[in-house]
C-alpha positions in Angstrom: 0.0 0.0 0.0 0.9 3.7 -0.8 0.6 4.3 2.0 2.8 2.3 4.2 5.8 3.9 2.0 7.1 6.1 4.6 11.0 6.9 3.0 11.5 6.4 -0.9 14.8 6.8 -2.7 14.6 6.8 -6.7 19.1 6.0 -7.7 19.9 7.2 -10.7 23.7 7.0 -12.0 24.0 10.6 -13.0 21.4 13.7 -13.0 18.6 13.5 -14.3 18.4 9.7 -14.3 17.1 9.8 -10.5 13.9 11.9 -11.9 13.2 10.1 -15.2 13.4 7.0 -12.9 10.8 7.6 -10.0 9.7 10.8 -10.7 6.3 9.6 -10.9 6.1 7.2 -7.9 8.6 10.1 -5.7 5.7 13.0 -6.2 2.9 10.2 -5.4 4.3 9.0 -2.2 5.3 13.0 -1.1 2.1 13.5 -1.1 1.1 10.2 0.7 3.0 11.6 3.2 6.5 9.6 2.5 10.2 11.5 3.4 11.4 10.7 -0.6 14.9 11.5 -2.4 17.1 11.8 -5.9 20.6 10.0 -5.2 22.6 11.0 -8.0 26.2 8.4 -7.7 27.7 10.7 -10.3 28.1 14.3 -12.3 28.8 14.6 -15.4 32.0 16.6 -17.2 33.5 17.0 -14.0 36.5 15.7 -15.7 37.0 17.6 -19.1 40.4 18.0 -19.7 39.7 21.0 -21.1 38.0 22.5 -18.2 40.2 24.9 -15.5 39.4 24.2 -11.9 37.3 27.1 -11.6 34.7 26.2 -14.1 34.5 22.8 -12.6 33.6 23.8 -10.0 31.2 26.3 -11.0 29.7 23.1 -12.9 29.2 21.2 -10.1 27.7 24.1 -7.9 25.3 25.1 -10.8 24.2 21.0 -11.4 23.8 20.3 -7.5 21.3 23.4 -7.4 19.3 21.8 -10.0 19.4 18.5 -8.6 18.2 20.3 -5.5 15.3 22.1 -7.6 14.1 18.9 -9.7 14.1 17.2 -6.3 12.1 20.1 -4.7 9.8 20.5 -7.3 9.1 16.4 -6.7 8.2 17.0 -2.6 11.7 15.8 -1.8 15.4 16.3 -1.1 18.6 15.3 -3.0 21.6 14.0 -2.8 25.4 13.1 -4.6 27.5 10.4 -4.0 30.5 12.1 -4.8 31.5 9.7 -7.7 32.6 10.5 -11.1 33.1 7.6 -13.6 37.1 7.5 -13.1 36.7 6.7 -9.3 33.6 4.0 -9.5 33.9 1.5 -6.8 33.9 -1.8 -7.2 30.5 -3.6 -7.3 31.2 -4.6 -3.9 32.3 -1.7 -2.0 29.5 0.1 -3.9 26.7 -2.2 -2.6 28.2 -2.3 0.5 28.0 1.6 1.0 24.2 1.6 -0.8 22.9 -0.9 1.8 24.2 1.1 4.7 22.4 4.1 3.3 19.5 2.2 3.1 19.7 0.9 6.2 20.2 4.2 7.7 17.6 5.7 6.2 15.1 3.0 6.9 14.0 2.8 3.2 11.2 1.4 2.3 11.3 1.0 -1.7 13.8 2.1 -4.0 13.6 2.7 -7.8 16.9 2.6 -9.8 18.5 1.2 -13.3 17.2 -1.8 -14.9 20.5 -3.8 -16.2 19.7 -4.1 -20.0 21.0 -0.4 -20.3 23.7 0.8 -23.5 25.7 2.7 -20.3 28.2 1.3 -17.9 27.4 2.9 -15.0 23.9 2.6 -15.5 24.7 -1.3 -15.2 27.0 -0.9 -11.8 24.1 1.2 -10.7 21.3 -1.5 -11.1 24.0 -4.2 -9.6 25.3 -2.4 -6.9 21.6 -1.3 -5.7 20.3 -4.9 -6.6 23.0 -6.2 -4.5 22.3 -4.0 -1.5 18.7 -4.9 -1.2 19.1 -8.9 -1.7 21.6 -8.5 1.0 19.2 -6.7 3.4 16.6 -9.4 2.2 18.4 -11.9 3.6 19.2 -10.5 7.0 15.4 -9.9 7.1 14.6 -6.5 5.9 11.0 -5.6 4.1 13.1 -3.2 1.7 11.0 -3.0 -2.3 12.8 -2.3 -5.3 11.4 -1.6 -8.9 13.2 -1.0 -12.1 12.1 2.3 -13.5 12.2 3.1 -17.4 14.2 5.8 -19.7 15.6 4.9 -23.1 19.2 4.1 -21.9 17.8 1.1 -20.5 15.1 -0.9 -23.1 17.3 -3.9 -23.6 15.2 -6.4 -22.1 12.8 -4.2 -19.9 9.8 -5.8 -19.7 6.6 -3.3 -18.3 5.0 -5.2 -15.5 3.3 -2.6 -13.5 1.6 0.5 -14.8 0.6 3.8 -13.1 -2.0 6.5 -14.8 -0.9 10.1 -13.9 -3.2 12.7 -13.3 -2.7 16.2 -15.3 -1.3 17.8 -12.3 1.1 14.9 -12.3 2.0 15.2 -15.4 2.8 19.0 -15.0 4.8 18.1 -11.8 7.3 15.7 -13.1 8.0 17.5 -16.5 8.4 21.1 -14.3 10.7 18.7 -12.4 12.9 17.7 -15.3 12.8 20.9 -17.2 15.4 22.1 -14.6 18.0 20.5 -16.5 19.3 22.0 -19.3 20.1 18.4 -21.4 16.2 17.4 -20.6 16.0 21.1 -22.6 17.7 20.2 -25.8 20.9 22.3 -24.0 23.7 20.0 -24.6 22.9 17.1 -26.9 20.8 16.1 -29.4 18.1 13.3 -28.3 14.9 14.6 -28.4 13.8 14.3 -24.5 10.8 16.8 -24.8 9.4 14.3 -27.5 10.4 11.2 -26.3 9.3 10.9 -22.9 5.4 12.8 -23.4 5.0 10.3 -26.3 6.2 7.1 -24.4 3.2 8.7 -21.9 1.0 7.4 -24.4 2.7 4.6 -25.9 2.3 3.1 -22.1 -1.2 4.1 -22.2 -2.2 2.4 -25.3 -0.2 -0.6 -24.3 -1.7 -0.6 -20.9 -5.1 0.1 -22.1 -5.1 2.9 -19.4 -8.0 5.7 -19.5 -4.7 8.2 -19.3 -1.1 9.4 -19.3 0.7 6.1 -18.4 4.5 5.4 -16.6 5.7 1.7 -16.2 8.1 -0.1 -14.1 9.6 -3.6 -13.8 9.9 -5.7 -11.0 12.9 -7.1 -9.6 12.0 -10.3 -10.5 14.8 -12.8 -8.7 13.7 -10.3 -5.2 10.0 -9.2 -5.5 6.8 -10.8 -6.9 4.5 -7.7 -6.6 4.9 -4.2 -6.8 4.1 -2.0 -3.4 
């Protein structure tokens, strides 16, 4: 039950991901009532070689106050890992440190990566996370984990569970992701502002849904129904 989702954490493996992930579910449990989060493991072009210290750093500053609006404009906080893809941990120091988060923070259900993904650390995302919760499974813990959906990640993702979004919805997650300037068409070329309102009603026809439609995947080997 909605409901008895009291802390929420969507993982994305760099900005942006975290929203496109759970936006959805993070603004409907916010509302429910739930304490919910964006973890962000990495930023991206922290490491141009190009780049002087100084506008590194003026990067970063300018990315973690988006993070912290997109996450705001959700109902919740977020937070960075302090990664960048030259100092990934291994798969088991990085599950390691994820279950202790989510131990700490009493989580109830976490959204991240599905595996089938064309990016590397979107895979050591989905591992790391997937590892972390089996491990709290089997020292007893309740913890839920879903799969959520962006095009990075459609080999093998299967839809499994559907949600219908209100209007207000809607509006919410795409003020959300409008924060970032790639989500705007500012720094490469994939169409997000077409993509993800048409895959609204792809999942709607395919769902047979009476509107605006998100999916997820269950982790299948861990959870046999979605909470």
């Amino acid at each position: 039950m909605m409901s008895e989702m009291k802390r929420v954490m969507s993982v994305g493996a760099h900005s942006l991901d975290a929203e496109l992930l759970g936006g959805p579910l993070l603004l409907r449990y916010a509302k429910a009532g739930a304490h919910v989060s964006c973890i962000h493991v990495t930023q991206g072009r922290l490491e141009d070689p190009e780049a002087t210290e100084e506008a590194k750093k003026a990067y970063l500053a300018e990315l973690l106050e988006t993070n912290r609006k997109a996450a705001q404009d959700l109902g919740g906080d977020a937070t960075w890992l302090g990664y960048v893809s030259s100092n990934m941990p291994s798969t088991e120091e990085f599950a390691a440190r994820m279950e202790k988060i989510f131990t700490d923070e009493h989580v109830d259900l976490v959204i991240t990566h599905w595996r089938g993904s064309m990016h590397p650390r979107h895979i050591a995302t989905h591992d790391a996370v997937t590892e972390a919760v089996k491990s709290m499974h089997r020292k007893g813990s309740n913890i839920k984990l879903i799969y959520g959906l962006t095009f990075e990640d459609l080999n093998g993702f299967i839809p499994q569970a559907y949600f219908v979004l209100s209007k207000e919805e809607v509006e919410q997650w795409f003020k959300a992701l409008n924060e970032y300037l790639v989500f705007r068409g500012g720094v490469n070329d994939f169409p997000y502002q077409q993509y993800y309102p048409t895959n609204l009603k792809v999942r709607q026809i395919e769902s047979g849904s009476n509107g605006p439609t998100v999916c997820y995947m269950y982790a299948s080997l861990i959870e046999n129904q979605l909470w």
